[in-house]
N, C-alpha and C positions, 0 to 999 in steps of 0.2 A: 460473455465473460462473467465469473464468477463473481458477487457481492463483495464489497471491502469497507468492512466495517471499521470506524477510525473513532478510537476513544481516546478523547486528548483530557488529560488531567490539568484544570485551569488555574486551580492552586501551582502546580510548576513550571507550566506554558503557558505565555498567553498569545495565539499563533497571530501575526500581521497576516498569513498566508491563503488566509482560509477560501479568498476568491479558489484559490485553484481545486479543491472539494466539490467544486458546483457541479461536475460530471455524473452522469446519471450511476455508473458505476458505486458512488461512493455513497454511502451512510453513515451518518456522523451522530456520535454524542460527547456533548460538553459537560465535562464531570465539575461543577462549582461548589466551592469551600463554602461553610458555612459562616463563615466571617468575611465569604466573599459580596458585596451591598453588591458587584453592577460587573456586567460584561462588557468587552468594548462594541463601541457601533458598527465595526465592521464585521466580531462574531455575529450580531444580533441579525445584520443585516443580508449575512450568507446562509445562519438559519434559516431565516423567513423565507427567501428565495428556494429552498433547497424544500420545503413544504414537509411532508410527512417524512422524507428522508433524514430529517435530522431533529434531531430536540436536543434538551441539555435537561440534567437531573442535578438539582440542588441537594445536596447532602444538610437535613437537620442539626446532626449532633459535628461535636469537635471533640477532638482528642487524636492522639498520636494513629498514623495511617489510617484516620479514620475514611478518608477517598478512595483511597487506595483499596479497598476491602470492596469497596461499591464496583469502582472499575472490575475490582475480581469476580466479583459478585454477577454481574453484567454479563461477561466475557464468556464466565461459566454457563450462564441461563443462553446465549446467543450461539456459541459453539456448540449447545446438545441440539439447537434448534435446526443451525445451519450448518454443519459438521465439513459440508467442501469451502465453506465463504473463508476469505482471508481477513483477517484480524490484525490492526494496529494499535498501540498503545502508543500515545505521544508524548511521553515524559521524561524527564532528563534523571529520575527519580531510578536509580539501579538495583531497587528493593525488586523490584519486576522481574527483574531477570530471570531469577531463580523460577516463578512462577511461568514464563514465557519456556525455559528448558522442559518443566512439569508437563506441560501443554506440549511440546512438538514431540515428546518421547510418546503421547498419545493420537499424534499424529494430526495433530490441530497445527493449521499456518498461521502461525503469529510472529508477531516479530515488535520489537520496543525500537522506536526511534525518538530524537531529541527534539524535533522539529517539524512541521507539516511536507519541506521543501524536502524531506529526507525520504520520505516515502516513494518508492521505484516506478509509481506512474506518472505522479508528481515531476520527479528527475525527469520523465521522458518527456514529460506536457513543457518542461522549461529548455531541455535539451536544445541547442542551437547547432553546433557544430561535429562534421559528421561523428570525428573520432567520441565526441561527448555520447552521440547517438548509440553509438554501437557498443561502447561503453555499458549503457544502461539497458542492454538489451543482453550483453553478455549476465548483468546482474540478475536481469529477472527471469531468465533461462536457468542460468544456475540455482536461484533459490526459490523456485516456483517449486511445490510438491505437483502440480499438476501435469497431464498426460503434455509433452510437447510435442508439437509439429512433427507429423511426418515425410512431409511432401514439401517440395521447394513454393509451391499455391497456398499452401495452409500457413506457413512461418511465415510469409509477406503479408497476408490477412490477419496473422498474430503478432506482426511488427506494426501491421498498420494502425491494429488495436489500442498498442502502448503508447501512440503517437496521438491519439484520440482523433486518428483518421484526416492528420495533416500535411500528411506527405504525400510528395510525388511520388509516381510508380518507378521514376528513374532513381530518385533519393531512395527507398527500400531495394531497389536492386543492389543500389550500391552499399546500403547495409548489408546484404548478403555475402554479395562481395567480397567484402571486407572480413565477415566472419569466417569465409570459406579459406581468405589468403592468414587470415590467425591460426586456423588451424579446429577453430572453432567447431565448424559445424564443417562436414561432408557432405558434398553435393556428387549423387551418384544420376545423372539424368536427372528424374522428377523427384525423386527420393532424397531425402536429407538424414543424417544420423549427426551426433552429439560426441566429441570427445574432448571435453572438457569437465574439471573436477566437481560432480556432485550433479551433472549431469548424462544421464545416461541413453 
């Protein structure tokens, strides 16, 4: 699975969430205000565990979106690097937006959420009940720029993924299932196709 780089702006968030980042998947930087003294114990202590996966960069100066220019700053240097990795912004801050449309007409996957719990593997890692499940599988089908599943093999190893590999093989059938009776996905023998909006 591809890298998922999560820049949470600490001046506008400050995430309780962060246990759920600890997945090898994820790469984290904590954007701290310059009038910011202290992180809380629980950021500090999902860094440290998270080891070279994660850091946090202090901003110097103050002044209007003065963080906000780093995150961009950041984004831009990480996206020419890593041009297939997935990119989040976690700020409740709608200055982004504009900048996250900039980036996907370039064909960069990013995306701004308000929260850590918001983010589509996140939802899957907390996901409890089927319809929740299949839910958040319809979501990250649909807004995934990447190649999807073509084989009814390959989506259940691509469902198992979102699940970080916590599911039964009977619970992901019955994700399929369940996509197949929406209307979702087509299941032709081994083969599977997509007719749902924005997935192809």
């Amino acid at each position: 699975m591809k890298n998922n780089y999560v820049l949470i702006d600490y001046e506008n968030v400050q995430p309780e969430e962060m246990d759920a980042l600890e997945k090898e998947l994820f790469s984290v930087i904590v954007f701290v205000g310059a009038n910011q003294a202290k992180v809380t114990f629980e950021v500090a202590s999902v860094l440290q565990r998270m080891g070279d996966r994660a850091t946090y960069i202090k901003i110097t100066g103050s002044g209007k979106n003065a963080l906000d220019f780093h995150i961009a700053y950041y984004l831009g240097k990480l996206s020419e690097k890593e041009p297939d990795a997935y990119f989040h912004i976690v700020s409740k801050d709608t200055g982004f937006d504009l900048l996250v449309e900039h980036l996907k007409a370039k064909k960069v996957s990013v995306r701004r959420v308000k929260s850590v719990t918001e983010l589509p593997l996140v939802k899957a890692a907390i996901s409890k009940s089927s319809a929740e499940r299949v839910s958040v599988v319809i979501g990250i089908l649909a807004k995934s720029s990447a190649a999807r599943p073509r084989t009814v093999k390959t989506l259940a190893s691509a469902i198992n993924a979102m699940f970080q590999k916590s599911l039964t093989e009977s619970e992901i059938a019955g994700i399929i299932s369940e996509l197949s009776r929406k209307g979702v996905v087509v299941v032709n023998q081994t083969k599977v196709s997509y007719v749902i909006p924005g997935v192809l």
